[in-house]
Every structure is written in C-alpha cells, then in structure tokens.
C-alpha positions, 0 to 999 in steps of 0.5 A, spaced: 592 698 910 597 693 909 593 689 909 588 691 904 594 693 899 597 685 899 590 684 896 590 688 890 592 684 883 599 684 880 596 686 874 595 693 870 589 697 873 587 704 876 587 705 884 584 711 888 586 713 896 581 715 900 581 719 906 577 718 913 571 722 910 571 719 904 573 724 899 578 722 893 585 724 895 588 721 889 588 717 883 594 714 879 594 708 875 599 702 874 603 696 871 602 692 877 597 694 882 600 691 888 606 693 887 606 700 886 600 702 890 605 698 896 610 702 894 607 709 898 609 705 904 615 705 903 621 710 900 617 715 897 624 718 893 622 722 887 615 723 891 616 725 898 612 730 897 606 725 897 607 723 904 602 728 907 597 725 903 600 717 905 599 719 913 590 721 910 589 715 906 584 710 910 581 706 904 585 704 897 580 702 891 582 699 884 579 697 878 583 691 875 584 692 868 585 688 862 591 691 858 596 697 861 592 702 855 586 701 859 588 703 865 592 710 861 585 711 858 580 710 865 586 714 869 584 720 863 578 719 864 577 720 871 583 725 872 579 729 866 572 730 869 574 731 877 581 733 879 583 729 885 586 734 890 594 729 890 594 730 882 597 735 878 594 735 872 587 733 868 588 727 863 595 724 863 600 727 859 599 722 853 595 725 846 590 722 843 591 719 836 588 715 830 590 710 826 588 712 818 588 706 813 589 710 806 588 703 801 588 707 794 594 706 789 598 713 790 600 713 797 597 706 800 599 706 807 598 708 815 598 714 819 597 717 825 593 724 827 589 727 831 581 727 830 580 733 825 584 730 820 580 723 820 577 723 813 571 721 810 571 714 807 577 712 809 578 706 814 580 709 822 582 706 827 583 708 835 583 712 839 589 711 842 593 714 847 601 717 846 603 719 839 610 717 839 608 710 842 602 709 836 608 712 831 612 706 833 607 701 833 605 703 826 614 703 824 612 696 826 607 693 822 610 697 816 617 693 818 613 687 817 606 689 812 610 694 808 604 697 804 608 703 803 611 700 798 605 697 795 604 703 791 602 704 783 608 709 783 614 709 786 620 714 786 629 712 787 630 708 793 622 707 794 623 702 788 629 699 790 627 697 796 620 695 793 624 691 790 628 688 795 622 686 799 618 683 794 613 687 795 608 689 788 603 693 787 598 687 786 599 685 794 596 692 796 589 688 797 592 682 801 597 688 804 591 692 806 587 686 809 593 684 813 594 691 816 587 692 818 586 684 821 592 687 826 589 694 827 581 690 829 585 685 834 584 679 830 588 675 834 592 671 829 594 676 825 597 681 832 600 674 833 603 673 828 607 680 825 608 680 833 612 673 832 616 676 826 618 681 830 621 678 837 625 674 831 628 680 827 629 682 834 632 675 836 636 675 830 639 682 831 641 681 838 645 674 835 649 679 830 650 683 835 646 689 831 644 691 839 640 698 836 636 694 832 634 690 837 633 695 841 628 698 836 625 692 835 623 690 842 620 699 843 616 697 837 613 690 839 612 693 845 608 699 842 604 694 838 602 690 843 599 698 847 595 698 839 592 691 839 592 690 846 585 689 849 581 697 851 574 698 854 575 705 857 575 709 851 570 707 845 569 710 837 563 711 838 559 715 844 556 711 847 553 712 853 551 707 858 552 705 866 556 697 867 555 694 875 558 689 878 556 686 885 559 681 890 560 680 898 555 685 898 558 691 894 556 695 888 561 698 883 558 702 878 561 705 871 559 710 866 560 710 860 559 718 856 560 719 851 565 714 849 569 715 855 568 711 861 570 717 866 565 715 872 567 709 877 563 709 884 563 703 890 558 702 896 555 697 900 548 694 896 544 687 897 543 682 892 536 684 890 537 692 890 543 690 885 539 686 881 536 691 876 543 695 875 546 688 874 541 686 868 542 692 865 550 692 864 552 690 857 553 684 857 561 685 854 562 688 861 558 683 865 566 679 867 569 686 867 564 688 873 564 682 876 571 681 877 572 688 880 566 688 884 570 682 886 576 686 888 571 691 891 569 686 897 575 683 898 579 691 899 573 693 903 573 686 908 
C-alpha cells in the first residue's frame, strides 16, 4: 500500500480508499496528495477514530487536480451525490457564493451572494466555494482596483478617501474592465493585482504593520482560490462524460448538471476505449489523460 501511496503526486487533488470488495470506504481531498494520504499510516491524532477504516483499505485512487478549489468542489460533488461510509457529512463544509459586478454610477462595486440573489443583466461570476475566503478575495481586489470609490455620489469619508486615492468617477469604465479581466482569469491581470499585493504586504512587513501584513497575505492567498483554475463546478449546467486511457485503465467522469460529481476507474483496451476517448471535450482531454496516467501507475 505504501508503495502505491509513494506514487501519488505532491500536488492538490482528491483521493479515495477502497476496501478488499471494492466498495468506497472514504473520500477526502487534499493540499498535496502523497503527503496527506501517507499520513493515515502514520500517527492518525486527531483522527484515531479512522483507524479501523485504515486497517480495510486495499486500493488508494486519486484525481490529480489543477488548483486546491478544484479539488473542494470535486470532494462536494462526490460527498453530495453518495456518502462514503468514513465521511460524515454530504458536500464539505464551504458555501457556494457568486461574485456580482455592479458597474452603474450609484454604487459601482463587487458583492458576494448566493444564487437567488444574482440579478438579471448584471455581470457574475463563480461559483465558488466559502463565503469568507470569496469576501477576502474580493477586499483584495477593492484594496488594489477600489471601483467603490468610482461612484457619481460619494458621502463624508467615502469622498476623502476618493480623494486620497485618485480615484474619480471617470475611471469606473477602466475600474470595472480591470475587475472583470481579474474575475475571468485573464492571466496578466490576476498577475498583476496579485504583484501589487505581495508588495503592500512586503512593505507592511518591513514597517513592522505585522497585522497588515497578515491581512494582506490571507487576501493574496484568497484571491488566488478565486482566479486559480477550476473545472469541477461550471456556470452552466452542462452534462457531458470526460475519459482518459493509459497502461490499460479507463478513468471516467461525469459532468451533470454543471457538476463533476461522478469518477469511475477500471481496467479497458485501447480499442474499447477509443470511442469514449473521442468523445471527451477536448478542454478535458489533458486532464483525463493525466489522471488516467496516475490510475495505472497507483494500480501497477
């Protein structure tokens, strides 16, 4: 089992123990995979009461993801469909939240909430898993993009602080393009608010402003779960299945509903696998072929 385990990736994912028969014993997801799934065998502390479960497993599966959110929402979405036996609850504890872009002259700005209160005809984005790291992501990108203070009509403070940033009304148009080029995981632009946090935090740390700095890094840190790249929940309900083959393994997924909350592997030829392989989307075709990779390589 060892074995097995020393072959998982050190990167973000979700992983799954199987017992003798094959059934799901429990599904749990993590920051590095090899680490935290070696950890089972080791002191369990906090978690002794997994140690019956450890002394069934008889097969570790894993999904290699591409960011640490992709891997909260693929847990959800398994956890919410069927509850393996070892998990407690259904889903993960995170809330899904929206970002909402308001651009209008009023009260330009951005705001989290739920699903029922997006607004027709005003830009969204997400969804995203855990209002209070989304609400520190979106601190983050008013600290540096501030289009509150873009409004037509300021109050008392709001106006002196207008002020003191150099921010008018006449920049809510190139606010707002900023914002939305951030929240659409334009590269350049994550990089760049991304860049001008680590050096407030950087210059905070330096005059000491320790809780400043500690602020700042809890927001780069957010805004990196907000733009980082995730597949497992979509906006839109889109249903269609993803298949990737190597070394004689087929791992399935099934996107429904705008959820990837179904993932399957078993032993497949080439040619059987061929027309599911053709079908897979091709924005998925790496991501399946790197997991069906992983697959044969925990199964060999």
């Amino acid at each position: 089992m060892l074995a097995a385990v020393a072959r998982l990736p050190a990167g973000p994912g979700v992983y799954r123990f199987r017992d003798v028969g094959g059934r799901v014993l429990y599904v749990g997801r993590a920051v590095d995979l090899r680490r935290r799934v070696s950890s089972y065998w080791s002191d369990l502390r906090d978690r002794a009461h997994l140690a019956p479960m450890v002394a069934r497993i008889a097969r570790v599966e894993a999904v290699a993801c591409d960011s640490e959110h992709e891997a909260a929402w693929l847990e959800r979405n398994l956890l919410a469909r069927r509850l393996a036996p070892w998990n407690r609850t259904p889903g993960g504890a995170e809330v899904p939240v929206y970002i909402r872009l308001d651009p209008g002259a009023a009260a330009p700005g951005l705001r989290v909430v739920h699903e029922q209160d997006l607004v027709p005809g005003l830009p969204w984005f997400g969804p995203y898993l855990g209002g209070r790291k989304v609400r520190c992501a979106v601190s983050a990108l008013h600290r540096v993009r501030p289009l509150a203070y873009a409004a037509d009509r300021l109050r008392g403070v709001e106006r002196d602080m207008a002020r003191a940033l150099g921010v008018a009304p006449a920049d809510r148009e190139r606010l707002v393009t900023a914002v939305t080029a951030v929240l659409a995981r334009e590269p350049a632009a994550a990089a760049a608010v991304r860049a001008e946090l680590i050096a407030r935090r950087d210059a905070a740390a330096h005059g000491l402003a320790f809780e400043l700095a500690a602020t700042l890094q809890a927001e780069i840190e957010a805004l990196d779960w907000v733009v980082s790249e995730q597949k497992a929940a979509l906006p839109a309900p889109d249903d269609f299945d993803v298949h990737g083959w190597a070394g004689g393994v087929l791992v399935g997924f099934e996107m429904r509903a705008g959820r990837l909350d179904a993932w399957r592997v078993r032993e497949c030829s080439a040619p059987a696998a061929a027309a599911r392989l053709a079908a897979t989307p091709p924005a998925w075709t790496a991501f399946a072929h790197r997991n069906a990779e992983l697959a044969a390589r925990l199964r060999s």
